[in-house]
N, C-alpha and C positions, 0 to 999 in steps of 0.2 A: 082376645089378642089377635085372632083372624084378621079384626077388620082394621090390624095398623099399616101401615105402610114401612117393607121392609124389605134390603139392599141384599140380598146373601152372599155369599162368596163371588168374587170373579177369578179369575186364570189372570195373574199380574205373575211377573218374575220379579221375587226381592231379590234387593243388592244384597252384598255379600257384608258378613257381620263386621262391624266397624270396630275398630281398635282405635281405644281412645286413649291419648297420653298428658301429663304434664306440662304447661309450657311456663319453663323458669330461667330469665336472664336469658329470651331468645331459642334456648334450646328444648328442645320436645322430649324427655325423661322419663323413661318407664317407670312400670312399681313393682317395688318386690310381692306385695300383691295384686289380684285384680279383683272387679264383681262384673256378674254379667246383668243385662237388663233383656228382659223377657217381653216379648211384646203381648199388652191386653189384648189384641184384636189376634193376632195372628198366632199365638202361643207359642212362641218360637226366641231365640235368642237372636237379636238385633244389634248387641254393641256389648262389647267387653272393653271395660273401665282399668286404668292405673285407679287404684288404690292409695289414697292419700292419707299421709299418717302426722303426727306434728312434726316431724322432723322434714319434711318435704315444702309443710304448709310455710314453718321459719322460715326455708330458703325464699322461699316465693316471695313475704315479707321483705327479707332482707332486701332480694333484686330490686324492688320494687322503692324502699330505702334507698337504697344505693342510687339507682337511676335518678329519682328527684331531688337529691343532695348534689349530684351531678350537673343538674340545671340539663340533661339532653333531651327533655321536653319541656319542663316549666318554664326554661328561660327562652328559649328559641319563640321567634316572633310568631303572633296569631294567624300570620299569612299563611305561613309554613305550617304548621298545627291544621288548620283548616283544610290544608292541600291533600293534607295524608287522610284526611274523612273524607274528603270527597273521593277519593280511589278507593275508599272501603266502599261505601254508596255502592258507585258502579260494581265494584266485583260483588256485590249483593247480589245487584240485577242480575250477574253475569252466571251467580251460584245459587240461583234460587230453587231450583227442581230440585237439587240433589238434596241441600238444605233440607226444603219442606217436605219429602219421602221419609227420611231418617225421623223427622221430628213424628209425624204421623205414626210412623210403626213402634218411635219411643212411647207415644203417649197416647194411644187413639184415637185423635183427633181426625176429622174427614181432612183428606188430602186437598180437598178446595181452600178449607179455613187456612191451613198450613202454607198453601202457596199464598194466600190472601196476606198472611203474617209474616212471610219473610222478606215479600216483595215490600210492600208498606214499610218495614221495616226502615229498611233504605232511606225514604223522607228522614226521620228522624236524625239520620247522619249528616243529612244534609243539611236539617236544619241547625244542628249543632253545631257545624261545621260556619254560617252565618252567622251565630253568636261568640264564635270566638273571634272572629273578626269587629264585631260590633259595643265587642262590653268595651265601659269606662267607667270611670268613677267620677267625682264631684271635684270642680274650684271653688272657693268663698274669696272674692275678692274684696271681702268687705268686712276684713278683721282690725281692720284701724289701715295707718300710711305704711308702717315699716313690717305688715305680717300677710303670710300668706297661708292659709290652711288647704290642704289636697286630699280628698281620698282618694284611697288605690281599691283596687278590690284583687287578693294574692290568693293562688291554688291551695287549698284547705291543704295538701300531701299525698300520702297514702290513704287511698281508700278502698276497702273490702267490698267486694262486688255480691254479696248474696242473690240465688234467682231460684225460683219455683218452678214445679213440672207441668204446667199449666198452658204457658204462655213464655216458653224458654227463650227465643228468639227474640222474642216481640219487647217483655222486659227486660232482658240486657241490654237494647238499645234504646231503652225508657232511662238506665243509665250511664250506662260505658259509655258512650258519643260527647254526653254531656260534661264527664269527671276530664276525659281525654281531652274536651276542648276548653275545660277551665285550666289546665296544663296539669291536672293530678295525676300519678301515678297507682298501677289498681292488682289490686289479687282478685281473681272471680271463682265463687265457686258455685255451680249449676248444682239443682238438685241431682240424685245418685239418680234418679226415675227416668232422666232424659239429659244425659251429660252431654251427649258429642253433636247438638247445631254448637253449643259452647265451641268445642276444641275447633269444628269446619270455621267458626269466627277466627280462631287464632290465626289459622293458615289465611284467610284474607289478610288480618293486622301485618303477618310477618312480608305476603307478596304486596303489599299497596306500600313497607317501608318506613313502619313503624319502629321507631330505636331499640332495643334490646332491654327489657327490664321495666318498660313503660309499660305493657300489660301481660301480667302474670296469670295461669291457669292451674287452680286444684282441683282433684276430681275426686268425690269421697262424701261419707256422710256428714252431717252434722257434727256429729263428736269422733273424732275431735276434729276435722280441719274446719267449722265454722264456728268453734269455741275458741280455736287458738287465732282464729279471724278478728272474732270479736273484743279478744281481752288481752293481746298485745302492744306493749307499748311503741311498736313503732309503728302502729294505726293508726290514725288522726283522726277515718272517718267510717262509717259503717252504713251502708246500707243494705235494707231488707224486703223480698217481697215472699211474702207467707202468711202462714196463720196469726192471729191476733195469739198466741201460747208460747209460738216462738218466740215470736218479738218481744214479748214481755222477757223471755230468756235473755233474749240477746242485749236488752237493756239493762234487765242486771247484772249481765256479764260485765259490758264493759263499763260498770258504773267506776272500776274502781281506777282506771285511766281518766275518767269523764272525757274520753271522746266523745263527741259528735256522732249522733244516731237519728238516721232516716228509716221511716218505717211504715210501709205502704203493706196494710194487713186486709183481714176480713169486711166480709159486707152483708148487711138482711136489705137488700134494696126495694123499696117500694116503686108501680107505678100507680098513681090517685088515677081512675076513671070517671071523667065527671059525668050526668046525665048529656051533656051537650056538645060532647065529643064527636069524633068522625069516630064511632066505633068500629068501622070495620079497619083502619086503619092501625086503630089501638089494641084489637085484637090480636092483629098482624104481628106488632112491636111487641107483644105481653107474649106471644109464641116464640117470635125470635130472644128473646129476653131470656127465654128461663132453659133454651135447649141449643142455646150457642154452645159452642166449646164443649159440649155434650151435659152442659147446667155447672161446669167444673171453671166458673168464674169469678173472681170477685166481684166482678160488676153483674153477676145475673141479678133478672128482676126477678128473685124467687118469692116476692108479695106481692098482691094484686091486690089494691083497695080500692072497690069499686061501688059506688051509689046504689043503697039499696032499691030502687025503684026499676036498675035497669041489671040486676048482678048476678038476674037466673039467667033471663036471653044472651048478656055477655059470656058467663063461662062457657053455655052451648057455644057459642061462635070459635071459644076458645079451645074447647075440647073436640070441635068437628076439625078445627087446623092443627091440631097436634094428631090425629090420626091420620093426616095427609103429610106429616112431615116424614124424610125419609132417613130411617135408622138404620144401620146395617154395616157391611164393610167398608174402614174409612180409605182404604181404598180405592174404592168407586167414585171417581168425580160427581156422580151424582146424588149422594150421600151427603145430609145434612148432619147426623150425628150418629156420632162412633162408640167407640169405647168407653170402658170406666177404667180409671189409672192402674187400682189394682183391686186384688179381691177383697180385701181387707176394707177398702174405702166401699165397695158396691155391698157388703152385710153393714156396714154405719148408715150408710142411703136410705136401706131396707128398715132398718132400726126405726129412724125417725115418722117413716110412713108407718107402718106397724105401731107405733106408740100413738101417732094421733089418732088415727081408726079406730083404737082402742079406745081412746077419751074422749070421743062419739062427734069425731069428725065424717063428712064424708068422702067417700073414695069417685069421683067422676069417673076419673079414665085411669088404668095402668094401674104401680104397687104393685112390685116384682121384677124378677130377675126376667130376661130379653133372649128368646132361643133365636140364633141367627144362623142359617142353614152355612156349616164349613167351615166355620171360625171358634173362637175359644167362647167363652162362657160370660165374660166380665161386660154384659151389656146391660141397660136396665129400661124397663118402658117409660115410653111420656106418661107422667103421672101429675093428676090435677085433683086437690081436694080445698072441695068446699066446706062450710061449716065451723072454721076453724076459730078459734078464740083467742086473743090475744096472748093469756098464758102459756098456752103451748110452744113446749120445744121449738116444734116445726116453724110457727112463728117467729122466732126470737133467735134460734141459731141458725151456724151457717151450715145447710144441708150438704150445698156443693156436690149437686147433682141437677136430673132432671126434676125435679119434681117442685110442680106450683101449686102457692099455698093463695087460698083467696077469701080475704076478710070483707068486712062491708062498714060503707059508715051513713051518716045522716047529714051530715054538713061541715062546710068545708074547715070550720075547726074542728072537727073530729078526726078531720081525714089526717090533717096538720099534727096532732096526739098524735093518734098511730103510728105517721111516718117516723116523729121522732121519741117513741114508746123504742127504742131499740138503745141496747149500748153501742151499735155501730151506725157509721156515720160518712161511708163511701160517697152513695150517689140514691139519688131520688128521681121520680120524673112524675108530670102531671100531665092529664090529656086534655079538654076543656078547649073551645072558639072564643072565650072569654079571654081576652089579653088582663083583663084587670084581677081574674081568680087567677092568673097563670104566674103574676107577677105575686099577690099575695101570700099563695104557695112558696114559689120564690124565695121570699124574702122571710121568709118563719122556718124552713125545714134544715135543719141542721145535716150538711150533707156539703160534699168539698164539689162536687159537681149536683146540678139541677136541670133536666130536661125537662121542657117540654114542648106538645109533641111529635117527638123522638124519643129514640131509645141507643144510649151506647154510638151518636157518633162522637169524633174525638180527631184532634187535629195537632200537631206537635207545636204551634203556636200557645194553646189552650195546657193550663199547667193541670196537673191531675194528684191526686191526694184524697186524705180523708181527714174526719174529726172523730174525737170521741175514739173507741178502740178500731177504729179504721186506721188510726197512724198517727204518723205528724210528719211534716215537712211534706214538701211536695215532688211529682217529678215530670218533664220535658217544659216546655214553657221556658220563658226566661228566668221565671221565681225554681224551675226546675234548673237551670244553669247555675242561678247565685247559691243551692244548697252546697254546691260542694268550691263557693270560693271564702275569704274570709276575708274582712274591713279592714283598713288597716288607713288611719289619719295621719298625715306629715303635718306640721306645726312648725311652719319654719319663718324668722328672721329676716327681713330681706335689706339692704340699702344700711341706712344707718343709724346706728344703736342709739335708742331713744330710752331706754329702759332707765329707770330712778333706781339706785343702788341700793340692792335689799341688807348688804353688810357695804358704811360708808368705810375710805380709805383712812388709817390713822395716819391724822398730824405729823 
């Protein structure tokens, strides 16, 4: 472990502990309860939560009822809709430090990624804020002389905002921007792990001039405020980003409304390394790949399948840039990776390296817990193991950590197996100078995004999703816009009634 590269404490002054509230029908609502959130990195308490119970989550509901039965966002023109995104946008720009600090010390994330993610964030307002201005729907003027058929395309309603500890920022604006500029009205509720970028969003919604009851804030566990999320009837719409466990929850929760469920889950992503790659490059992307976000991604590339002829020299390249990558305090701007969320997830991490080692995987680099001089305990090393067999756990589940697992194939239909050897179905990438392997790849890997090489960029033009227990339906994009509107065909009449009398008049 000497020879990793590692960040230890700095001298930072944290902000002072955040008190997080409610926001229902405009107003900001304490709780008769609270919980606190303890930070991974710095062991310390960072934000004290309202406690949300179903009696808070209904209201929220209801405002949120109330408001789009009202028409004081659904009906008001796209212009106006658009205007109030773009003043979110900028007060993004304008709130981004303070944002990205909070979100950091919620979740240990290094303070670069976080400012990376909030700023960024912003685009996706903006772009949503474009599409509401731009959707329409279809004329057919060519239903006979006297008919005219229209589509509309009308706001789905209320829809439930679920969001993960992860990427708390970054996916609420993978959905909020876009529900908000289909004209839906929304309940959100962030995980308990990193509640308050959520609530510092509310405070932009209400200063940029958002109606009252158009978006709604609970703050609380699972059960019950995203049970009563998910399986009330005046829900329309439900979206989710988490584990593929919940989401199977969350769908047969609300089976028995049959709302409307988006569901953006787990990932085992592979990148294929072909012999004729830039592999120094591809080294570079398989490091950043697996110890982004501290390996705590759905989109990490926690699989590495690479050509056996080049798969010993590649992992050394791989295992000499994870010893040079820098773990430590995510408060250090120079700090690549931070924290594990909690303790509880870094002994699961620990688990799955442990079990493959055992069933005579090997260990390259790391496998264990991460001593970082002045900070709390919940760090874990770059961990790279070779040897691995496709049965394996470590294979096949989502680790959701740092640790890279690296198989080997023989040709490129094998490599094709493998990728789609998983029940999950996120994203894939292949590396290869061949435009014709790259496209073959392509076109066989079952996977809702397909790199190649690259790794993880992403654009809010480009819709994102997955297949298989990766999810279904998509989000940002414009196919991420149309999830949350609904079709709706007029069939009208026009000029003069030509119709033959299906009852004739009696005599």
């Amino acid at each position: 472990m000497n020879d990793l590269t590692i960040n230890t404490a700095i001298q930072t002054a944290l902000p002072a502990t955040f008190l997080g509230r409610h926001l229902i029908d405009g107003n900001w609502v304490e709780g008769a309860e609270t919980f606190q959130r303890v930070s991974p990195s710095h062991d310390t308490v960072v934000s004290v939560s309202a406690k949300g119970d179903a009696a808070v989550t209904a209201d929220a509901i209801a405002a949120a009822r109330k408001a789009f039965d009202a028409g004081v966002w659904s009906r008001i023109s796209a212009k106006e809709r658009s205007a109030v995104l773009l003043k979110v946008a900028d007060l993004i720009e304008a709130n981004v430090e303070r944002i990205a600090v909070q979100e950091t010390l919620e979740s240990g994330k290094p303070i670069s990624q976080a400012l990376g993610e909030v700023a960024g964030a912003a685009d996706l307002w903006r772009y949503a804020a474009s599409l509401a201005r731009t959707s329409h729907g279809d004329s057919h003027n060519s239903l006979g002389a006297d008919m005219l058929g229209v589509v509309v395309k009308d706001p789905i309603g209320v829809v439930s905002i679920i969001t993960p500890w992860n990427f708390p920022f970054w996916i609420l604006s993978q959905k909020l921007p876009f529900a908000l500029a289909a004209g839906c009205t929304v309940v959100v509720k962030p995980s308990e792990m990193t509640p308050s970028s959520t609530v510092m969003m509310g405070e932009l919604l209400i200063e940029a001039g958002l109606p009252a009851g158009v978006c709604n804030i609970v703050l609380g566990h699972g059960e019950p405020v995203g049970s009563v999320m998910s399986t009330h009837a005046d829900v329309d719409m439900v979206t989710f980003t988490g584990s593929t466990a919940v989401g199977k929850m969350i769908t047969e929760a609300s089976a028995g409304t049959l709302k409307k469920v988006a569901l953006e889950l787990g990932g085992k992503n592979p990148q294929v390394i072909m012999p004729d790659a830039d592999l120094e490059n591809a080294a570079d992307a398989a490091t950043f790949g697996i110890y982004f976000n501290v390996g705590q991604c759905c989109n990490s590339s926690s699989r590495i399948i690479v050509h056996e002829s080049i798969a010993e020299g590649f992992v050394a390249r791989v295992v000499a840039l994870s010893r040079k990558v820098k773990f430590g305090d995510p408060m250090d701007p120079d700090t690549q990776v931070g924290a594990i969320v909690t303790a509880e997830h870094q002994t699961k991490i620990d688990g799955y390296v442990k079990e493959a080692v055992a069933a005579g995987a090997k260990l390259e680099l790391g496998g264990g817990a991460l001593s970082v001089e002045g900070l709390g305990p919940q760090f874990y090393q770059p961990t790279v193991i070779s040897n691995v067999t496709p049965d394996m756990p470590i294979a096949r589940e989502e680790v959701f950590g740092p640790v890279l697992t690296v198989l080997t194939f023989k040709t490129l239909e094998e490599a094709i197996a493998l990728t789609n050897d998983s029940e999950y179905g996120l994203s894939a990438g292949i590396w290869s100078n061949d435009i014709h392997t790259c496209l073959e790849y392509a076109r066989h890997a079952k996977a809702g995004t397909v790199w190649t090489n690259t790794w993880m960029d992403g654009y809010p033009e480009l819709a994102f999703g997955g297949v298989k227990q990766s999810g279904q339906g998509r989000e940002i994009g414009r196919y991420g816009y149309d999830e949350f509107l609904e079709v709706k065909s007029l069939v009208m009449r026009v000029g003069r009634d030509s119709r033959k009398p299906w009852v004739k008049a009696s005599a």
